[in-house]
Backbone as JSON Lines, residues from 0, in Angstrom:
{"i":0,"aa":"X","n":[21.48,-47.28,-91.76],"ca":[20.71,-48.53,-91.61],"c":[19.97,-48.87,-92.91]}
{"i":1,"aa":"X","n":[19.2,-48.05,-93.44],"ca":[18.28,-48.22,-94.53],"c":[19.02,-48.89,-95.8]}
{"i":2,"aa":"X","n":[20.95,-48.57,-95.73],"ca":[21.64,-49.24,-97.06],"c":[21.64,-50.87,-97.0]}
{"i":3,"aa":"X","n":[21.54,-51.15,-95.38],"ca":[21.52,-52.5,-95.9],"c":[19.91,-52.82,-96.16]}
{"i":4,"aa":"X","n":[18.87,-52.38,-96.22],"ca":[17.61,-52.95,-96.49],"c":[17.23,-52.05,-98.17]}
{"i":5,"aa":"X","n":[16.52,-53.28,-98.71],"ca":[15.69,-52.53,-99.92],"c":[14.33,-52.53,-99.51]}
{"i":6,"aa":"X","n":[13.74,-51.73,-99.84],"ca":[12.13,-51.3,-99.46],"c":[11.09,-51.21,-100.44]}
{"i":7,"aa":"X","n":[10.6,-52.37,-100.95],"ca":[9.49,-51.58,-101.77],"c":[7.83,-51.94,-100.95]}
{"i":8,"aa":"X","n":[6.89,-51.05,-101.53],"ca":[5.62,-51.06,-101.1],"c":[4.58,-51.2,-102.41]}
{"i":9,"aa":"X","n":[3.67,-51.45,-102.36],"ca":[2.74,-51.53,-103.55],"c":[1.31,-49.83,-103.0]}
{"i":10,"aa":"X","n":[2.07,-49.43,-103.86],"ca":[0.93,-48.27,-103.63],"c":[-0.17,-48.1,-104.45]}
{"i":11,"aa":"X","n":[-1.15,-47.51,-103.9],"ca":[-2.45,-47.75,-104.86],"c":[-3.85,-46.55,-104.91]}
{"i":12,"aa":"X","n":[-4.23,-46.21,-105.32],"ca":[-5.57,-45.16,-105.09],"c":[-6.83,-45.7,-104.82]}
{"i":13,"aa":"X","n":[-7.95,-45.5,-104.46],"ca":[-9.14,-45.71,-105.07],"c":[-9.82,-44.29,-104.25]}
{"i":14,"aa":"X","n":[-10.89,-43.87,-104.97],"ca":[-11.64,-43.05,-104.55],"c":[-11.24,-42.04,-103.83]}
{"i":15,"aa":"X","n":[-9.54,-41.54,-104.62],"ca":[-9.54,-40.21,-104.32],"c":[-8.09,-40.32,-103.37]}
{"i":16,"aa":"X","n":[-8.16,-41.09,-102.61],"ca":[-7.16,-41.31,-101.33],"c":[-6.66,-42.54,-101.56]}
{"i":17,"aa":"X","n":[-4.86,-41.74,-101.28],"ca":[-4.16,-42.64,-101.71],"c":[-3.14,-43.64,-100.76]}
{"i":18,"aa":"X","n":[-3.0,-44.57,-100.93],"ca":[-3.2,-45.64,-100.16],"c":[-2.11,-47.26,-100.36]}
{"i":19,"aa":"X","n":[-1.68,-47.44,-99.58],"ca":[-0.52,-48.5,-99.33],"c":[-1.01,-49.89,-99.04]}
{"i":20,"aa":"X","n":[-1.06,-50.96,-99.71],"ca":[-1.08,-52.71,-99.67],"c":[-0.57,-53.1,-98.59]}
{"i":21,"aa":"X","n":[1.23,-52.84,-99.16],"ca":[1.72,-53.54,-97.98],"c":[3.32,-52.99,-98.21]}
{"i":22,"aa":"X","n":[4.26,-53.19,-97.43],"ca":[5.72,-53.1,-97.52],"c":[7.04,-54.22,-97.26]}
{"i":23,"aa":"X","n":[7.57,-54.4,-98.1],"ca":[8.49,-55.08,-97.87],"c":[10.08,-54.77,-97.45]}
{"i":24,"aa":"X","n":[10.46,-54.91,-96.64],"ca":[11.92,-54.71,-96.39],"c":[12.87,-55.78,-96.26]}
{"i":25,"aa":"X","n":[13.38,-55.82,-97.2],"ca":[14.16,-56.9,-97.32],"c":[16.13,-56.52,-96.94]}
{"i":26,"aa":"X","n":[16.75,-57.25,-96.58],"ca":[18.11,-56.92,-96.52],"c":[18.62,-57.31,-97.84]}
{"i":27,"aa":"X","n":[19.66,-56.49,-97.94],"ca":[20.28,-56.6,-99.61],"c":[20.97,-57.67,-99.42]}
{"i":28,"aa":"X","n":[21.3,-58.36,-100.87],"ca":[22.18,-59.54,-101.23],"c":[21.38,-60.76,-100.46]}
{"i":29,"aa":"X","n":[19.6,-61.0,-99.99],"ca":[19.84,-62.1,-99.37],"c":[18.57,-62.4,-100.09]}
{"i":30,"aa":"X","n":[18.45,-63.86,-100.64],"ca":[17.69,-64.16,-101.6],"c":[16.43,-65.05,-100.24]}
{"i":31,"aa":"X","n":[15.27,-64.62,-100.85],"ca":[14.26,-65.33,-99.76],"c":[13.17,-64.83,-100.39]}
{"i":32,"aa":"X","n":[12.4,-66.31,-100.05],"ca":[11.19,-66.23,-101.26],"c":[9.98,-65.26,-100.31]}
{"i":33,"aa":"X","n":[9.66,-65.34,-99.24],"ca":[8.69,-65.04,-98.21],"c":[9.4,-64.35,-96.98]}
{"i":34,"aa":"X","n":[8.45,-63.5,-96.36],"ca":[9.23,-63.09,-94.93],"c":[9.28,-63.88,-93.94]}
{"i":35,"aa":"X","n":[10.67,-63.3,-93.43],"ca":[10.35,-64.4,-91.86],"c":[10.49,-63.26,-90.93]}
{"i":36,"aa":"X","n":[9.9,-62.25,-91.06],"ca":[8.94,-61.42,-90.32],"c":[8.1,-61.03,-90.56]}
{"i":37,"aa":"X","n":[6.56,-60.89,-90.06],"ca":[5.48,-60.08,-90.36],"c":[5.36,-58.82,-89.14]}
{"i":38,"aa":"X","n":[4.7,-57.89,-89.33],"ca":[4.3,-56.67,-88.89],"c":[3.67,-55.89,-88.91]}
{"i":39,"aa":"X","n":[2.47,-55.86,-88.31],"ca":[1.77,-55.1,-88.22],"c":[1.12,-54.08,-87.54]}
{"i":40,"aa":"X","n":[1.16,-52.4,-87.93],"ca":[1.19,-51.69,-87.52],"c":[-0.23,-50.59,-88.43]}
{"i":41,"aa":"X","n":[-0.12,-49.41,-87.63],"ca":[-1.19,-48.83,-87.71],"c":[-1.7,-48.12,-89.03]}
{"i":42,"aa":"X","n":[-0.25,-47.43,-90.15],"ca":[-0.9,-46.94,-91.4],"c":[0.12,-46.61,-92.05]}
{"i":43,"aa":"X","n":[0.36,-46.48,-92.98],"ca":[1.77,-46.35,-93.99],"c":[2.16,-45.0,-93.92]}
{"i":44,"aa":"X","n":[1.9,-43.87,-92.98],"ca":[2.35,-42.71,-92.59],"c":[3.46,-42.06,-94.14]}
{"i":45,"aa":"X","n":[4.31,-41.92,-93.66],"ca":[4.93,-40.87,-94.66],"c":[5.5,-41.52,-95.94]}
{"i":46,"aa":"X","n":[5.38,-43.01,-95.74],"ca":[6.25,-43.67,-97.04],"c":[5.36,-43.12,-98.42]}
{"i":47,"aa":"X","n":[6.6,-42.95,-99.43],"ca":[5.94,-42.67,-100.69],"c":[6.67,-43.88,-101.57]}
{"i":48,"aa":"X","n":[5.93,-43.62,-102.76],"ca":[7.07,-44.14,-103.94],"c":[8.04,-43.56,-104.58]}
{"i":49,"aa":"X","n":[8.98,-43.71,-104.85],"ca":[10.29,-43.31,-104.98],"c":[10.08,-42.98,-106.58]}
{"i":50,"aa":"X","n":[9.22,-44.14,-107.42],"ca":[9.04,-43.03,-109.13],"c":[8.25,-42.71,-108.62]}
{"i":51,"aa":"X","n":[7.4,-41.61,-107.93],"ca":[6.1,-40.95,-108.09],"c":[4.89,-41.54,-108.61]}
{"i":52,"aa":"X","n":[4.69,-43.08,-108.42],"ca":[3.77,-43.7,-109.21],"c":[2.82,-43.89,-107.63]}
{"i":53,"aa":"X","n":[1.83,-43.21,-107.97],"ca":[0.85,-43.44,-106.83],"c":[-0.1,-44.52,-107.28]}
{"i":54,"aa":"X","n":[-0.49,-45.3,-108.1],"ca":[-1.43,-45.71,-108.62],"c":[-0.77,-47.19,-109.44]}
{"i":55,"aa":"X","n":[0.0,-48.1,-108.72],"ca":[0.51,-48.55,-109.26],"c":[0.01,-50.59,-109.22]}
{"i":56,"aa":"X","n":[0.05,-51.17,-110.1],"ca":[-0.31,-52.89,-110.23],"c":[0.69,-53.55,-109.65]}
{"i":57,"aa":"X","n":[2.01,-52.86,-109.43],"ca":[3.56,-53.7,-109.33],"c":[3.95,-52.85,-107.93]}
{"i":58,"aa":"X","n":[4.72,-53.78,-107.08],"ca":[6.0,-53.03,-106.0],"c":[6.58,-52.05,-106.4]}
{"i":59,"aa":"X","n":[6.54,-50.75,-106.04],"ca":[7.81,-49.65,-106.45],"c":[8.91,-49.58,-104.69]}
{"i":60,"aa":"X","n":[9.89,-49.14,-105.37],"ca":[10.87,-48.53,-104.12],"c":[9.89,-47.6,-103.22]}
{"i":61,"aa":"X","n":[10.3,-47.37,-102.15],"ca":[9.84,-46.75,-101.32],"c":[10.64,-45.88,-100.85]}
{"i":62,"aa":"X","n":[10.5,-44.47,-99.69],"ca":[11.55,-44.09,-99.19],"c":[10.72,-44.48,-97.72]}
{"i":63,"aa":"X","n":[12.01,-45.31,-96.9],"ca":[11.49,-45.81,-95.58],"c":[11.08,-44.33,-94.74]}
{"i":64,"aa":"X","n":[9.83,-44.39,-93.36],"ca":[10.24,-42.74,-92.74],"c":[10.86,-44.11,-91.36]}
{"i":65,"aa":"X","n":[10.65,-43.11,-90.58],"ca":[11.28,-43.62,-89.02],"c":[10.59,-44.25,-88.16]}
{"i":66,"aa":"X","n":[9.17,-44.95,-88.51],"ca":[8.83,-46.06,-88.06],"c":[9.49,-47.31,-88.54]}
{"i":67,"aa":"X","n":[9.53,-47.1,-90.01],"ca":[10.31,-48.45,-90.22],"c":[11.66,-48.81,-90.48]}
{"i":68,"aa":"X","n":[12.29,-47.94,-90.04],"ca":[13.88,-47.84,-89.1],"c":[13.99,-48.38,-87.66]}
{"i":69,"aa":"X","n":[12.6,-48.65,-87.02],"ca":[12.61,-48.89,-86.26],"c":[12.42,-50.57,-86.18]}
{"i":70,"aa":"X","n":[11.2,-50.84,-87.47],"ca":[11.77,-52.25,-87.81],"c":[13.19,-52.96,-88.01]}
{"i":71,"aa":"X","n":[13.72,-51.81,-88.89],"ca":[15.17,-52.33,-89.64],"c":[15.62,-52.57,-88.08]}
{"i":72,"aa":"X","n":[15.85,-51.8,-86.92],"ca":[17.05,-52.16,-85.98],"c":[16.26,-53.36,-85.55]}
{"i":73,"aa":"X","n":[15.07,-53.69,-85.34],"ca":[14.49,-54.99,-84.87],"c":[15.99,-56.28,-85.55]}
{"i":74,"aa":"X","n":[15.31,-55.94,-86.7],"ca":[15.89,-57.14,-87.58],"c":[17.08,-57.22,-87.81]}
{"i":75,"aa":"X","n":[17.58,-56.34,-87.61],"ca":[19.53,-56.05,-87.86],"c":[19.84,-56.82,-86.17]}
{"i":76,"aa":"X","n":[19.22,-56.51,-85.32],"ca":[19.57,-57.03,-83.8],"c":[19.24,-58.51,-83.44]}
{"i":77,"aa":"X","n":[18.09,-58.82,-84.3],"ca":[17.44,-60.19,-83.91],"c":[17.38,-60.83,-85.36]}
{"i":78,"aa":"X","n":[18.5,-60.18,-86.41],"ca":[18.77,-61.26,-87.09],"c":[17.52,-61.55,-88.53]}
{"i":79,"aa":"X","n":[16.37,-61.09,-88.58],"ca":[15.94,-61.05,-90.06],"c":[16.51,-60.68,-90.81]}
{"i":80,"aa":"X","n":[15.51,-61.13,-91.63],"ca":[16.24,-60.97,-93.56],"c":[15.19,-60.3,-94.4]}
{"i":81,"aa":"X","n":[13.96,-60.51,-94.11],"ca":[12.66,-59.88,-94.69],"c":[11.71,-59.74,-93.66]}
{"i":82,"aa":"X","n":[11.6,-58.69,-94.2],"ca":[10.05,-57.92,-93.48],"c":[8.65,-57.62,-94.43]}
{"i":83,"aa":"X","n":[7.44,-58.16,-93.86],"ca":[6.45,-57.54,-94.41],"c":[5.4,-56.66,-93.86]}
{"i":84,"aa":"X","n":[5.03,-55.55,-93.87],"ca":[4.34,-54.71,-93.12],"c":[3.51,-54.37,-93.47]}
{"i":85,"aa":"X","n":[2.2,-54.5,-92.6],"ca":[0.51,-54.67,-93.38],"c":[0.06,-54.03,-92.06]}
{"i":86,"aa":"X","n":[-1.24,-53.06,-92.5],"ca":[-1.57,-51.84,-91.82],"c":[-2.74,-51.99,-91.32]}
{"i":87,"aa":"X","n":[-3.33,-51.59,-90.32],"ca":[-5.02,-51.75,-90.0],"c":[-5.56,-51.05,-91.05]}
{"i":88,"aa":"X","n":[-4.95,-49.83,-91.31],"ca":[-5.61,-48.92,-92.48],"c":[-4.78,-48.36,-93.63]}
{"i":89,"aa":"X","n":[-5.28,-48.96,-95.12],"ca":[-3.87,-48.68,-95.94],"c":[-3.78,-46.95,-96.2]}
{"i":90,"aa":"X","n":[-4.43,-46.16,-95.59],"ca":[-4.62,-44.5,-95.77],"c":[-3.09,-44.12,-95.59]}
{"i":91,"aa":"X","n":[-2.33,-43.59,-96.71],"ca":[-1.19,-42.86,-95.99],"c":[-1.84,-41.52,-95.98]}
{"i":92,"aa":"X","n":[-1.55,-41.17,-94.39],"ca":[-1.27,-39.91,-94.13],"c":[0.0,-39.89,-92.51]}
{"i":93,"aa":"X","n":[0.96,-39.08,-92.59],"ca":[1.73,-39.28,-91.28],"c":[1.11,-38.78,-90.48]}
{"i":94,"aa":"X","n":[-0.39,-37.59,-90.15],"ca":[-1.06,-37.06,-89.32],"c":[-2.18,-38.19,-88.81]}
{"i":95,"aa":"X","n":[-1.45,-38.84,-87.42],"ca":[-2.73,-39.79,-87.21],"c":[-3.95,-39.26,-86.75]}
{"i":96,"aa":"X","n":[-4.09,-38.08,-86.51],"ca":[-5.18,-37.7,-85.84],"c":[-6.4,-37.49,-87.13]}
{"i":97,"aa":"X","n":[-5.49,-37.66,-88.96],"ca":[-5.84,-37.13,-89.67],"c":[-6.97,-38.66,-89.85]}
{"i":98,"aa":"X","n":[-5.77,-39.55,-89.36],"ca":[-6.24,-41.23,-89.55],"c":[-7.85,-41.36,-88.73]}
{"i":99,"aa":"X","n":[-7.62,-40.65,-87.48],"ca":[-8.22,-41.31,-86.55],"c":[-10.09,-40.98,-87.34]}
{"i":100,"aa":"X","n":[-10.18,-39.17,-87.56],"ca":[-10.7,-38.86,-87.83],"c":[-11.74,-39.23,-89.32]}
{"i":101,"aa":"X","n":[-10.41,-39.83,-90.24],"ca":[-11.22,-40.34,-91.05],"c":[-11.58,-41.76,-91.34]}
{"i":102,"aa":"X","n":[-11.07,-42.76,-89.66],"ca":[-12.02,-44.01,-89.39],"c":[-13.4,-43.56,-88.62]}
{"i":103,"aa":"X","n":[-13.43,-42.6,-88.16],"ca":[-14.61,-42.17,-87.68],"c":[-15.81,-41.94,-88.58]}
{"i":104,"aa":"X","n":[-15.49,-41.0,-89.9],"ca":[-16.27,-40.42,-91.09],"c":[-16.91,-41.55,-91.89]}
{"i":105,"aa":"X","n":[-18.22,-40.94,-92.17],"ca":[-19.15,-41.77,-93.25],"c":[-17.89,-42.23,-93.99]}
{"i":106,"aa":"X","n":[-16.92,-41.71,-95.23],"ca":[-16.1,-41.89,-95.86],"c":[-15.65,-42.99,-95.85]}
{"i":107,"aa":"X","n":[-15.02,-43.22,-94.72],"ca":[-14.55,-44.32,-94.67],"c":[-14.82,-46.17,-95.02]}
{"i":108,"aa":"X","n":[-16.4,-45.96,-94.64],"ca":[-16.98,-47.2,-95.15],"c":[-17.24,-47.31,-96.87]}
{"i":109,"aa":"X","n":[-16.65,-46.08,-97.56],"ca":[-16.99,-46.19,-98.62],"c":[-15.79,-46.71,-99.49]}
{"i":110,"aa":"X","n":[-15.05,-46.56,-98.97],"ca":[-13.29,-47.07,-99.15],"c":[-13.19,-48.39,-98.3]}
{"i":111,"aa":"X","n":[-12.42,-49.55,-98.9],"ca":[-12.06,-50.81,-99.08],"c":[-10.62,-50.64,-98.05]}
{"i":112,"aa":"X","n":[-10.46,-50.08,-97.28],"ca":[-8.81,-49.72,-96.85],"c":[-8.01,-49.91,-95.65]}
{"i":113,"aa":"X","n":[-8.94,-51.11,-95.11],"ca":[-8.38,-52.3,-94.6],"c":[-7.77,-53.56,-94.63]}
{"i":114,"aa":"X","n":[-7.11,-54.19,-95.38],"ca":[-6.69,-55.38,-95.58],"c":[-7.24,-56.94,-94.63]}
{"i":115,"aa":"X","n":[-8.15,-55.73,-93.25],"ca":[-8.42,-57.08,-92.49],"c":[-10.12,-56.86,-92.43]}
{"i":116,"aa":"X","n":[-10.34,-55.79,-93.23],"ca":[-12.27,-56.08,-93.6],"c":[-12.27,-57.55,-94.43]}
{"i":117,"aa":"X","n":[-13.65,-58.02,-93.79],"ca":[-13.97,-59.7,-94.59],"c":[-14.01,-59.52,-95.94]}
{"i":118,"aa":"X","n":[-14.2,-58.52,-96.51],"ca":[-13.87,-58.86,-98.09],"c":[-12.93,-58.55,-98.99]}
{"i":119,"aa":"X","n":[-11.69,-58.63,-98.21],"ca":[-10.23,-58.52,-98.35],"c":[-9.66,-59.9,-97.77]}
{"i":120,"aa":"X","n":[-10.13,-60.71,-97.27],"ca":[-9.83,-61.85,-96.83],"c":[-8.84,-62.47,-97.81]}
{"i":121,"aa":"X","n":[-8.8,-62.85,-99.32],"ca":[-8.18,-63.72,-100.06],"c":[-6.82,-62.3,-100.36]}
{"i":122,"aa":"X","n":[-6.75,-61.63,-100.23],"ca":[-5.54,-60.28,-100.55],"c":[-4.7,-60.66,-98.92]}
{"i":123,"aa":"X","n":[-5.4,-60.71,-97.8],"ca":[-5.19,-61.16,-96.48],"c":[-4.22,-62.63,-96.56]}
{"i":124,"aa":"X","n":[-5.2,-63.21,-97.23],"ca":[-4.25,-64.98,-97.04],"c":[-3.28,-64.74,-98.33]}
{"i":125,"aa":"X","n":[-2.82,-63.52,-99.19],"ca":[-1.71,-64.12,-100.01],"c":[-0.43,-63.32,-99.29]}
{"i":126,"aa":"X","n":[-0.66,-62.59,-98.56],"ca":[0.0,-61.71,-98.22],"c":[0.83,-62.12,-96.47]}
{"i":127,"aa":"X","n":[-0.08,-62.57,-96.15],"ca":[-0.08,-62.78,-94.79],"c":[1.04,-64.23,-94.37]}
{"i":128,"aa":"X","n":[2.06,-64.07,-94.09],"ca":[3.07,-65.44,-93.74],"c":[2.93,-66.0,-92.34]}
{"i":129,"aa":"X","n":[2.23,-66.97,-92.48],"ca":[2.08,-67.95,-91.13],"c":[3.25,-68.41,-90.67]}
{"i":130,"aa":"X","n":[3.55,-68.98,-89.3],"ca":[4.42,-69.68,-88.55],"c":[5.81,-69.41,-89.0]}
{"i":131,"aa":"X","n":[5.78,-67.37,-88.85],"ca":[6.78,-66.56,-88.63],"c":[6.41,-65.59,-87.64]}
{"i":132,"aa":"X","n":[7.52,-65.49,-86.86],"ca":[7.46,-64.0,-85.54],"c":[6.57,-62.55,-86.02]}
{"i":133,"aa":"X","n":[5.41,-62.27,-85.54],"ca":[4.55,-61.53,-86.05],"c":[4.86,-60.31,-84.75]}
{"i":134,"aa":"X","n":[5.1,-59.09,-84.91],"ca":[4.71,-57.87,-84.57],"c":[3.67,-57.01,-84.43]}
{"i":135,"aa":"X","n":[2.94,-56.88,-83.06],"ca":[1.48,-55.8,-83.35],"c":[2.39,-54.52,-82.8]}
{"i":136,"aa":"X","n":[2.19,-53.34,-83.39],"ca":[2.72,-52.46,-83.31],"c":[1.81,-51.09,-83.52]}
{"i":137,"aa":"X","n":[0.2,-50.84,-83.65],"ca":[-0.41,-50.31,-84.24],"c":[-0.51,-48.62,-83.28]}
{"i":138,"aa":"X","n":[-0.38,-48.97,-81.9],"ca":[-0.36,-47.77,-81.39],"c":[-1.76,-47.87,-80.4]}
{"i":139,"aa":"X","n":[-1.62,-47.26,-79.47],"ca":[-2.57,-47.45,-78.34],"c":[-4.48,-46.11,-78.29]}
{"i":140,"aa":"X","n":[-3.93,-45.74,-79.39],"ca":[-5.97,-44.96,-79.45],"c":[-6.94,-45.92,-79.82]}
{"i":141,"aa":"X","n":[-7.89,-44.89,-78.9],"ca":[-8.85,-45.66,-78.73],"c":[-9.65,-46.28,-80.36]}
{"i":142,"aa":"X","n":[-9.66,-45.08,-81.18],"ca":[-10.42,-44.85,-82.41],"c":[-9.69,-46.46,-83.14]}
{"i":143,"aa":"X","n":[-8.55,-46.76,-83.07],"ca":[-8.29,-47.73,-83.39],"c":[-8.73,-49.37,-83.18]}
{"i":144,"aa":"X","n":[-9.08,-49.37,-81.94],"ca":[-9.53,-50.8,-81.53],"c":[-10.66,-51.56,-82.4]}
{"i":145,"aa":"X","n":[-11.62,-50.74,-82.79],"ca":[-12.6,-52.07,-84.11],"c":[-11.56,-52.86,-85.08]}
{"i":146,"aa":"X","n":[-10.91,-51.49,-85.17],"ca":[-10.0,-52.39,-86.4],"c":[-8.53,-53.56,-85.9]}
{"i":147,"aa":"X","n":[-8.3,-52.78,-85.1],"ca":[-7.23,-53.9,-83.93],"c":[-8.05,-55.04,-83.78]}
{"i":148,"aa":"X","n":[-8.85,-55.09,-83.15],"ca":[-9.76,-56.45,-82.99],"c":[-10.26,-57.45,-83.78]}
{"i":149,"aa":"X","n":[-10.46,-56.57,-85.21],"ca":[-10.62,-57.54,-86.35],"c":[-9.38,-57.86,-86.73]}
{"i":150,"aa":"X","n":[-8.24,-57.24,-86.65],"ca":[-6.92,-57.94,-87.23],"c":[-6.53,-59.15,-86.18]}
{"i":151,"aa":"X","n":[-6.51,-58.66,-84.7],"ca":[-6.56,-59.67,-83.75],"c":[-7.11,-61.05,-84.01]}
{"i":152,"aa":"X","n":[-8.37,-60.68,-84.58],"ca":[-9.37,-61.94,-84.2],"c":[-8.71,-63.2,-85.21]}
{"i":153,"aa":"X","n":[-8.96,-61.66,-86.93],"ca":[-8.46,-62.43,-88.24],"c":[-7.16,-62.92,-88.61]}
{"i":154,"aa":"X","n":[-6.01,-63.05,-87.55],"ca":[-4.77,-63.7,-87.29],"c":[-4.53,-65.04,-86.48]}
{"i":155,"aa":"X","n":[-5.58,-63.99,-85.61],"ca":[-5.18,-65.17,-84.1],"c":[-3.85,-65.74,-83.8]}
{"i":156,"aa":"X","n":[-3.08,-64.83,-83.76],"ca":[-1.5,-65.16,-82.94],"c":[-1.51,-65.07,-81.99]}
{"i":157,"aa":"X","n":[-1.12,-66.62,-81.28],"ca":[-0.98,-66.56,-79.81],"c":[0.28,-66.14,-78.88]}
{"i":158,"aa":"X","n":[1.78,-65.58,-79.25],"ca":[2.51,-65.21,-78.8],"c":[2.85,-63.29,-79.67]}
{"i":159,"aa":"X","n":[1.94,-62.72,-79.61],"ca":[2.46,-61.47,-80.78],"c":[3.92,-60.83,-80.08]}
{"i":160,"aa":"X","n":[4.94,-60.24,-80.67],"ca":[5.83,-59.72,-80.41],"c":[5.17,-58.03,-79.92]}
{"i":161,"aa":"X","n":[5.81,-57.65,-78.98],"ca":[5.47,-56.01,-79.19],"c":[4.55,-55.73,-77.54]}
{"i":162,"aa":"X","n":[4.46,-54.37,-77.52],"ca":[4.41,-53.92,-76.09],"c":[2.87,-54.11,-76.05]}
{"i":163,"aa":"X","n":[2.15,-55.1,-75.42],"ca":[0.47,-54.69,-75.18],"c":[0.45,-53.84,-73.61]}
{"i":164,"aa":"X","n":[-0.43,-52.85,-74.36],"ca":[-1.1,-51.94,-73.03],"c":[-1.09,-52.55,-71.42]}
{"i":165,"aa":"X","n":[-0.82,-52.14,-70.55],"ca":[-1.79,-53.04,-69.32],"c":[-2.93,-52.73,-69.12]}
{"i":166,"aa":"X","n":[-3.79,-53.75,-69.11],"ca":[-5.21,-54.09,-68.83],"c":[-5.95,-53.46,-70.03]}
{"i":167,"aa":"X","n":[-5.49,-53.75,-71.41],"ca":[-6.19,-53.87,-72.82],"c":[-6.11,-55.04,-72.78]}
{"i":168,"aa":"X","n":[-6.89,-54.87,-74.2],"ca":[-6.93,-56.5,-74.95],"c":[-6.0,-56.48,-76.75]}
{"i":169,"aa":"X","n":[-5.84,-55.0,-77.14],"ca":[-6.07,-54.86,-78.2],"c":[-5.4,-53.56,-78.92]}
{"i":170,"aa":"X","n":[-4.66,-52.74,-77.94],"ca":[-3.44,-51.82,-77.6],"c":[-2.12,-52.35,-77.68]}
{"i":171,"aa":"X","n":[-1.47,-52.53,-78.59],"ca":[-0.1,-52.55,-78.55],"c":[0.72,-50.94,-78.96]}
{"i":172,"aa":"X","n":[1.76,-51.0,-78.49],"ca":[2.49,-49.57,-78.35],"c":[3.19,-49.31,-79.41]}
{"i":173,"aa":"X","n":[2.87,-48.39,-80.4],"ca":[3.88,-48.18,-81.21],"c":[4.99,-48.08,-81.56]}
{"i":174,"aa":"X","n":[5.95,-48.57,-82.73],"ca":[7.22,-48.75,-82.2],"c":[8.29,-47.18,-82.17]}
{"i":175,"aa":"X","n":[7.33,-46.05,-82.99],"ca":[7.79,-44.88,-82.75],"c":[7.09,-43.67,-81.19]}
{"i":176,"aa":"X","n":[7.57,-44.25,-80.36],"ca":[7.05,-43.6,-79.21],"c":[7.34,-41.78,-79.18]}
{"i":177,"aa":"X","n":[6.68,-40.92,-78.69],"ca":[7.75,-39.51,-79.15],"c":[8.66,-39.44,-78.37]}
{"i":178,"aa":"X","n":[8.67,-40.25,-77.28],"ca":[10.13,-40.33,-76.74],"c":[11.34,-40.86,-76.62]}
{"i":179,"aa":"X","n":[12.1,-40.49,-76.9],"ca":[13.7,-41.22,-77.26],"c":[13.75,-42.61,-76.98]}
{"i":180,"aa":"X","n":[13.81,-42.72,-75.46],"ca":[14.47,-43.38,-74.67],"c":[13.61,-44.86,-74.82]}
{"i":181,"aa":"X","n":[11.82,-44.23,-74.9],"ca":[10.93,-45.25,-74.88],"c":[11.06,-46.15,-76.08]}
{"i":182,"aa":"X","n":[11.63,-45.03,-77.43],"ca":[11.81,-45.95,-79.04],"c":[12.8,-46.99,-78.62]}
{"i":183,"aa":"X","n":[14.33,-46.08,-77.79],"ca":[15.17,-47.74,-77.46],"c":[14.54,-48.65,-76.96]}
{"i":184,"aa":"X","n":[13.93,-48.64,-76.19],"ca":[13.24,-49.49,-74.71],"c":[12.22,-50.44,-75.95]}
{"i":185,"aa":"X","n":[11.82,-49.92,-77.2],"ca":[10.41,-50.7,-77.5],"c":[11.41,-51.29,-78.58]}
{"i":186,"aa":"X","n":[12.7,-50.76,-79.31],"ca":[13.48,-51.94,-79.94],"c":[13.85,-52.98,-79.08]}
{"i":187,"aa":"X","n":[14.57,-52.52,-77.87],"ca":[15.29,-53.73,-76.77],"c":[14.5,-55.12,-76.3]}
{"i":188,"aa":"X","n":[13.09,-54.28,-76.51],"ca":[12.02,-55.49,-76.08],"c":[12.08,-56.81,-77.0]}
{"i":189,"aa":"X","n":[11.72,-55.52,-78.59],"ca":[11.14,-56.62,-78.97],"c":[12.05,-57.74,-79.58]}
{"i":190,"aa":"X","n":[13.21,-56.85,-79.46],"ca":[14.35,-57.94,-79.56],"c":[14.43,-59.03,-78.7]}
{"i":191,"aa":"X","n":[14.69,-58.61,-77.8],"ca":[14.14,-59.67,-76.63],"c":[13.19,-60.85,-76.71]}
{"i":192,"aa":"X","n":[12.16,-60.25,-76.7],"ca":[10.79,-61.44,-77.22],"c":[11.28,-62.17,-78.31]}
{"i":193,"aa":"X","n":[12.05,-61.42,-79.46],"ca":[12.28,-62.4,-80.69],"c":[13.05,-62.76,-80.59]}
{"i":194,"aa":"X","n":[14.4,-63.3,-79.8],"ca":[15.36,-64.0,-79.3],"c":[14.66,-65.21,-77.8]}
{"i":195,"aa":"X","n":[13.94,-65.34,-77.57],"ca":[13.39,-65.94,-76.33],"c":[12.3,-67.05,-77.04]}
{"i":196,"aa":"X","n":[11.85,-66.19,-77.93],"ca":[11.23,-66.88,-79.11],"c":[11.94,-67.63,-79.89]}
């Protein structure tokens, strides 16, 4: 799957911990200025840069992990061409518990590493493609919801693609479930929604 998509991400540091903008997946050979998918999900987990440039001003290659394989079959099934994927929290680490723990920590307010805190707003509007099929995908803990809610609020999409909790407001299901059957079931959907759409 990954040969027909190219992947780059803009990776970046500050204060120690290192940290992901945003990702693009684009399908090869197809020229397009903007995505006509957005997606957003919970944290740039295992992707690295492909030169080893952690600290970088420009897009490098990426190596996709298996959340966003899970995009690619979205878009291979329902037909995109570009993807952009923007995180509640740009922290890569693939240990979310590592995530959860350090939205909890003093630390965290000392780091900028939200894209949907208010003073990321103008990084937010260059990045962010309106009146295209948007994906919430961030994953259903609790530790997550301040920041779900500010991305919620600071979008305001009224049809989001993707599984919401029953009886949340602010829980959507990740698209890597640990179970098999549930990862088909959460591609089939959202294919679904984005064909109905």
């Amino acid at each position: 799957m990954s040969t027909k998509f190219e992947v780059k991400g803009l990776f970046y540091e500050s204060r120690g911990y290192k940290l992901r903008k945003y990702l693009n997946i684009k399908r090869v050979g197809v020229v397009l200025n903007q995505p006509d998918l957005m997606v957003v999900m919970m944290n740039p987990g295992s992707s690295y840069p492909l030169d080893g440039i952690d600290n970088n001003s420009k897009p490098s290659e990426a190596a996709p992990d298996s959340t966003q394989q899970q995009i690619m079959k979205v878009m291979e099934a329902a037909l995109f061409n570009y993807a952009r994927i923007l995180n509640l929290s740009d922290l890569r680490t693939s240990d979310s518990n590592e995530l959860y723990c350090f939205l909890k920590s003093e630390e965290s307010s000392t780091v900028e590493h939200s894209i949907f805190s208010p003073n990321r707003k103008f990084e937010l509007a260059e990045l962010f493609v309106h009146g295209v099929p948007v994906i919430f995908g961030w994953g259903v803990n609790r530790a997550l919801i301040p920041l779900a809610k500010k991305a919620v609020e600071a979008l305001s999409i009224s049809h989001p693609l993707g599984i919401l909790k029953p009886n949340t407001r602010y829980s959507y299901y990740h698209p890597l479930p640990r179970i098999y059957a549930k990862q088909l079931e959460w591609v089939r959907d959202v294919v679904s929604q984005a064909k109905d759409g």
